[in-house]
N, C-alpha and C positions, 0 to 999 in steps of 0.2 A: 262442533262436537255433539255427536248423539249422545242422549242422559237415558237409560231404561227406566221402565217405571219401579225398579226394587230400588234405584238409585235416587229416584228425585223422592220415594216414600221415607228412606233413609234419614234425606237432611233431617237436622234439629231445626226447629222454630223458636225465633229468637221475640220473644213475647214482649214489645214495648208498649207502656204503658203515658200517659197524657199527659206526664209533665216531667216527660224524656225525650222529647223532640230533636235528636240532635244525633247527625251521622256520626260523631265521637263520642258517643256514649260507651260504656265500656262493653255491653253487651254486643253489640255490633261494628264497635269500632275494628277497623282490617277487615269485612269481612263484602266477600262480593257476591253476587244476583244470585250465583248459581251454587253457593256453600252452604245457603239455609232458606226459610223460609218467613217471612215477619206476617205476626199478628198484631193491632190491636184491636183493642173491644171497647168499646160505644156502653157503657152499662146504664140501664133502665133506671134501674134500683139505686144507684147512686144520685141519677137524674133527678130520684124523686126522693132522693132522701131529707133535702132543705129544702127551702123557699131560696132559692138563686138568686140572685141577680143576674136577668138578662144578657148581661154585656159578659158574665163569669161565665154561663155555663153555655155561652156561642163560642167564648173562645177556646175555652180547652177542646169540645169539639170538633169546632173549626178548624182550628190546629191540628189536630188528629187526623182529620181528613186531608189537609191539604200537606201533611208532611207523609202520608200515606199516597196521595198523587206525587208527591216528590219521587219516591224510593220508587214505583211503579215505571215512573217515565226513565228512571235510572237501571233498568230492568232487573230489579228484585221483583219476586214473586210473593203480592202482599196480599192480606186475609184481611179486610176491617170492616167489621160485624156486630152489629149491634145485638145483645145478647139483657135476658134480666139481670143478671150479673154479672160482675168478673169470670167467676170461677166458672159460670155458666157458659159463657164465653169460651171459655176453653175448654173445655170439654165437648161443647158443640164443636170445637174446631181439631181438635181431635179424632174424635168421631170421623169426621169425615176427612181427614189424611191420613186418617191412619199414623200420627206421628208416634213415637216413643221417647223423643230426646225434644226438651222444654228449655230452655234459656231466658231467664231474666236478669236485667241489671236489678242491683237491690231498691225494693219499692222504696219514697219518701217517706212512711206514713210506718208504724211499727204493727199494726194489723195489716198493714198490707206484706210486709216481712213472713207474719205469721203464715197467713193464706198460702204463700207460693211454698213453705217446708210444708202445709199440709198438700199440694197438691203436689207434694214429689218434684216439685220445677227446679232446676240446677241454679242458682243464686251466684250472680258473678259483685264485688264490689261497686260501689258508685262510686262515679268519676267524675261527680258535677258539683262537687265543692275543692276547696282547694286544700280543707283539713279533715279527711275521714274520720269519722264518729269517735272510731276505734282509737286513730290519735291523738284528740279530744280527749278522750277518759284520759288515756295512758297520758297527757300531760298535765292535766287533774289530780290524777292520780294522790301525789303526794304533795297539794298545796293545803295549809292552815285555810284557806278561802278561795274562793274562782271571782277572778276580778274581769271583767272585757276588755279592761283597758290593759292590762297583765299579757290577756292573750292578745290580742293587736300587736303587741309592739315585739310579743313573740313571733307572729306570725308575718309582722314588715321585714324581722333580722331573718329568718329562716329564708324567706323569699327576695329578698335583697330589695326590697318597695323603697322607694322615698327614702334612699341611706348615698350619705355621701361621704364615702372614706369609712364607713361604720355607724357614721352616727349619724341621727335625722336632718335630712332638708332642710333647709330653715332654722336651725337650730332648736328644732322643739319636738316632740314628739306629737304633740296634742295643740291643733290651734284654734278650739271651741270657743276661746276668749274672745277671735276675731268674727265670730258668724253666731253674734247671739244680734245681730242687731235690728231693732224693731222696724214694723213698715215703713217704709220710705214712704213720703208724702206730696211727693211731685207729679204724681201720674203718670211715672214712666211706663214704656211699654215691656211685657216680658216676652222671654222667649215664646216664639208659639211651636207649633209643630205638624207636619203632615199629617192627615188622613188619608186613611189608605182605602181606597173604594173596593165597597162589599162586590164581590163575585158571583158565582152561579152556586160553588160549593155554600155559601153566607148565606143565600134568600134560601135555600132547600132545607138546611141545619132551623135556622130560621123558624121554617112553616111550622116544625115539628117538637118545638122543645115544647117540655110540660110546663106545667103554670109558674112561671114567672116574673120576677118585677124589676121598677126601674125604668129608665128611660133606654131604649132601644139604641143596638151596637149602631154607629156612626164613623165607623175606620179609625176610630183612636186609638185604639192597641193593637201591634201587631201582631200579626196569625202565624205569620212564616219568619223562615231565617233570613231573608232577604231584608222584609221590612223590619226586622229588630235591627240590621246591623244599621240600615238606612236611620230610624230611630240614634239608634248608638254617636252615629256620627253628627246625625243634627244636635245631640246635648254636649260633646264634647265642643264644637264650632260655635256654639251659639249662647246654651243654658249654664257651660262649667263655670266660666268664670262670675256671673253675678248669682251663682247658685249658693255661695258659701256666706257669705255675708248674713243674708238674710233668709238662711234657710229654716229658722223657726218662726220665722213673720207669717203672719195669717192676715188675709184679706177675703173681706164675701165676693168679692168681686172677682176673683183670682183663683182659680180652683188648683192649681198645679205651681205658680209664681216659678222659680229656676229650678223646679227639682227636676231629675232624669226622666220620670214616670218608665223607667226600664224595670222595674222591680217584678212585673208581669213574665217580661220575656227572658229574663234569669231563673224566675223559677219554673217553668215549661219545659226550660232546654234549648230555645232557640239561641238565646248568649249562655258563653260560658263566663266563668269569673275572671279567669285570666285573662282573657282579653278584654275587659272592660275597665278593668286595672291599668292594663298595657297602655289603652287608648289615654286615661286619664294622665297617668303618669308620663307620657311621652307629651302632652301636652306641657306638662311644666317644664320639662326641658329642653324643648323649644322655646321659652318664652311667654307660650301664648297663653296663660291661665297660671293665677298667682298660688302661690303654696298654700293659705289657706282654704281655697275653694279645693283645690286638688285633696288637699289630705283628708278635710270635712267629707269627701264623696268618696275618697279610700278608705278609709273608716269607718262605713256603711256598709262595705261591700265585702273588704278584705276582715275586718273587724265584726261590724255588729250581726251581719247576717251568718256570718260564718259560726260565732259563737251562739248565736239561739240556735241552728243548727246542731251543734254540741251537746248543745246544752238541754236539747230536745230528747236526743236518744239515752244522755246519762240518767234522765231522772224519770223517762219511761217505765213501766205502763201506768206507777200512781198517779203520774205526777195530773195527766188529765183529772183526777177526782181531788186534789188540793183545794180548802178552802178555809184557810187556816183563820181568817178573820169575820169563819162564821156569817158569810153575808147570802141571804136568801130572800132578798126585793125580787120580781119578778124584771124584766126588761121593760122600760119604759115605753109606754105606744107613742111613744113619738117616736122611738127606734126603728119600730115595725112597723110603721106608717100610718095607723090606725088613731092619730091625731098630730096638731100641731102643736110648736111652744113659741112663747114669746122670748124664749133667749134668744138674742138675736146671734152670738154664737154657734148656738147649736145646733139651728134652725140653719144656720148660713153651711157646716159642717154634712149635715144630714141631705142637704141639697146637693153638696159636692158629691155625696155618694152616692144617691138618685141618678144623678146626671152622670157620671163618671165611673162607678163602682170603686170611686177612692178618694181618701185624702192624706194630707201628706200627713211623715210622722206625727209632727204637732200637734197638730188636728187630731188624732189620733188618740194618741197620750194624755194630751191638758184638756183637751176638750172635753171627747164621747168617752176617754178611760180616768179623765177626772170626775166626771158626773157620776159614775157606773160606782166609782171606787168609795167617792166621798157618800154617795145616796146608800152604798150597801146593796148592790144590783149582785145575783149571783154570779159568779165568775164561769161557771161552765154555760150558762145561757149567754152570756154576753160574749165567750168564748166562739160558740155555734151561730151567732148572727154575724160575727165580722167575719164568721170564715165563709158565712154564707155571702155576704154582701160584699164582699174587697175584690178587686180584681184578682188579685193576687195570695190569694187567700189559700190557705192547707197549716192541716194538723199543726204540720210541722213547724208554721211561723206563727200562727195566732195561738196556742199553748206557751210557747214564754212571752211572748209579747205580751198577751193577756192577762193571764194566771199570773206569772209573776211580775213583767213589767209594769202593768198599769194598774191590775188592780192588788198585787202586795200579798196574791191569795197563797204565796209559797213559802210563806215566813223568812222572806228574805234571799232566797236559792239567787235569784236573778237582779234583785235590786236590793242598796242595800236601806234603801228606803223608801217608804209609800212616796208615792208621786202625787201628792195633794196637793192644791191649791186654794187661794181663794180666787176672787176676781180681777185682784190687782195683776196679777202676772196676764191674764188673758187681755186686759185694758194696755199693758206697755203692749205687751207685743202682737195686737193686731187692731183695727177700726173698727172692731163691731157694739163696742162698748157706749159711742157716741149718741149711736142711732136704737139702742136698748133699751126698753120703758125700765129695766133693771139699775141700779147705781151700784157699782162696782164697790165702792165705799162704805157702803152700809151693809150691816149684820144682821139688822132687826127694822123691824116694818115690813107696809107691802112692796113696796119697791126696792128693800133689800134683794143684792144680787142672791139668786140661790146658793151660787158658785164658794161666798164671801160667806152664809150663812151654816152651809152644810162642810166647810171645812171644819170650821171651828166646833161643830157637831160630831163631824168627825171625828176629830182628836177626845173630845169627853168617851164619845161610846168606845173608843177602842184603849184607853187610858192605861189599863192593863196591860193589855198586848202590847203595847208601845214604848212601856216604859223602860222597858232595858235594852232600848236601843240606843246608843250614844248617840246618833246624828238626828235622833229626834228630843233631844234633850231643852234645844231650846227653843222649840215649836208649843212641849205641853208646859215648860213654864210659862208664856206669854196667854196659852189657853187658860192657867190656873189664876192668872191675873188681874184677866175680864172681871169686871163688875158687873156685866150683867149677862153671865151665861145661863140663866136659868131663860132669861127672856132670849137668849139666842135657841134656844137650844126649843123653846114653845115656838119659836116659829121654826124651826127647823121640821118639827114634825106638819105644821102645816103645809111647807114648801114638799115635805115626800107625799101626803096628801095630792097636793097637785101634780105632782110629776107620775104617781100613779092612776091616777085618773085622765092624765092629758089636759089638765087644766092651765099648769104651769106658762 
């Protein structure tokens, strides 16, 4: 069929964007070579808007280009162009087609929302979770409280997940009880996982990214739809079933132990949610992978991701500037790499993310968002460095995971309580305690754990704000107990001393 040129000017361009990777995306979904035209854009200015991690900003990228050679060899007619901006981006590429008619699925990000109604671009639904934002509110709506585990078991009954006859698998809804358990001390082996060898498209993205850090991509997360699903099927075969167990155990020596590490290729668009659900789930009914690992990893995906999602768009655009416990420590240069520490924890966490651009939740929460939260680190700084530094990292996940989850900065919206520790929880559930010049046990001295120190510090300076919270009721009586929190509390301020200087 001949096309004239008032006909191929005509098409709409359907504008995807770098962590929509996916021919079922709703923008594009049904649509063939010759009905539109696809752009994405390469933006400068976003390149250089953080300190990256390396291994983060080859993948989006990389991704971008090589799902950009995908659609190409599938004979779509594609534009990918690197531009100072987005919006620069399209308007250079406009300019030059001559287009009138814009198509985007809706961005991730709520300034990215913005942008496309200012630039006139036609805004189609996203189709890459399994609960649109929109249904999210509306069944918000009208609760006394938003609970995750509320919405979970709304969203297994809607979806029919893990129900047998109506009611849950196994008899239980929640099997957290079975997968709290501490490192194993045998020296088994864990799952490992392919690397997938860097390309032509990987060394040329490569040459040219702006200053960056971290240890350089190594084929551990995958670029394409191919090697996500390859990925996919190596954790359900291999990682599902000892992933539950011991999914909050921490080892230095273990940087991933059974978790999926798919968290990357779910939020890009290379996997969708349903079928990594699918996958799990057909596992258990086969047989081959026990009900708590299964439901522990469905409740990640179908559950927890699904509500910060939620819970991201209902409490936009303030919710970014929440800081309700008043914390303004700068980020600690061991964060930003601009010194060492002698926690062997944290030291052993910060390495994972050197090396990898992640750690697991744990790591995550008790560790870098126990430190952050108990020191008084600001939430929007610590917010902007793990979204710099994760693989996986946008607005969209590290704003509740952050702000509310770990470090409490939302008066509650997400958690319904701070997530503090001392060092006793990090000593059960992983080995870095032994080999520590820290003792986990002590509050006071030099070789009091920080961890142990700056909780119970925690609790005095925030006394106020805490105290009308029923689930911390009997955290600040046991703090008011202490006999010697004055002496806790003088070396507490020595211990932020060192943690802002890098001495710690």
């Amino acid at each position: 069929m001949v096309t004239s040129a008032a006909d191929a000017e005509s098409r709409p361009t359907v504008w995807i964007f770098g962590d929509q990777l996916n021919r079922e995306i709703a923008s594009l979904a049904g649509r063939s070579p010759g009905d539109c035209r696809v752009l994405l854009v390469e933006s400068r200015g976003k390149l250089e808007s953080k300190p990256w991690h390396i291994q983060r900003a080859h993948l989006v990228v990389s991704a971008m280009a090589h799902f950009a050679a995908e659609l190409q060899e599938d004979g779509f007619e594609v534009d990918f162009r690197q531009a100072s901006s987005l919006a620069a981006g399209l308007h250079d590429h406009r300019q030059q087609f001559a287009v009138e008619h814009v198509i985007a699925m809706e961005p991730m990000s709520w300034d990215g929302r913005a942008m496309l109604a200012r630039l006139a671009v036609e805004i189609v639904a996203n189709n890459q979770f399994l609960c649109d934002h929109e249904q999210f509110a509306s069944w918000a709506a009208d609760r006394k409280s938003i609970k995750m585990e509320d919405f979970y078991r709304w969203q297994r009954t809607r979806f029919e997940v893990l129900l047998d006859d109506g009611a849950p698998s196994g008899g239980r809804w929640n099997h957290d009880i079975d997968n709290r358990e501490p490192p194993p001390t045998d020296a088994r082996p864990w799952p490992t996982i392919t690397r997938f060898p860097l390309d032509a498209i990987d060394r040329e993205i490569l040459g040219r990214l702006p200053g960056c850090w971290g240890a350089a991509p190594d084929g551990t997360w995958p670029i394409t739809r191919q090697q996500a699903l390859h990925r996919l099927e190596e954790f359900i075969t291999s990682g599902l079933v000892p992933f539950g167990p011991h999914e909050d155990a921490m080892l230095g020596a273990e940087w991933k132990l059974a978790h999926s590490v798919l968290s990357s290729s779910l939020n890009l668009g290379l996997l969708r949610p349903g079928e990594v659900i699918e996958a799990a789930e057909a596992a258990y009914r086969a047989g081959a992978a026990p009900i708590n690992s299964v439901e522990g990893f469905i409740r990640q995906v179908l559950g927890w991701r699904e509500y910060v999602w939620g819970m991201y768009w209902l409490n936009m655009p303030d919710y970014r500037h929440q800081n309700q416990l008043d914390a303004r420590r700068p980020l600690p240069p061991a964060f930003t790499g601009e010194a060492g520490t002698e926690m062997a924890c944290v030291a052993s966490v910060l390495g994972h993310v050197h090396d990898h651009a992640y750690a697991h939740h744990i790591e995550r929460l008790m560790v870098l968002g126990n430190l952050a939260l108990t020191a008084g680190v600001d939430p929007q700084a610590m917010t902007q460095w793990m979204w710099a530094s994760f693989i996986d990292g946008a607005e969209w996940v590290m704003l509740p995971n952050v702000i509310g989850m770990a470090l409490h900065a939302d008066g509650g919206r997400m958690a319904t309580k701070p997530y503090a520790s001392g060092g006793a929880y990090i000593n059960r559930m992983s080995d870095h305690c032994s080999g520590c010049r820290y003792n986990p046990t002590k509050r006071t001295g030099q070789d009091a754990c920080p961890f142990t120190t700056l909780y119970w510090d925690f609790l005095a300076r925030n006394e106020d704000m805490l105290a009308s919270n029923h689930r911390m009721i009997r955290q600040l009586a046991g703090m008011r107990r202490l006999s010697n929190l004055d002496d806790v509390r003088a070396r507490a301020t020595d211990v932020l001393v060192a943690l802002d200087t890098g001495s710690l």
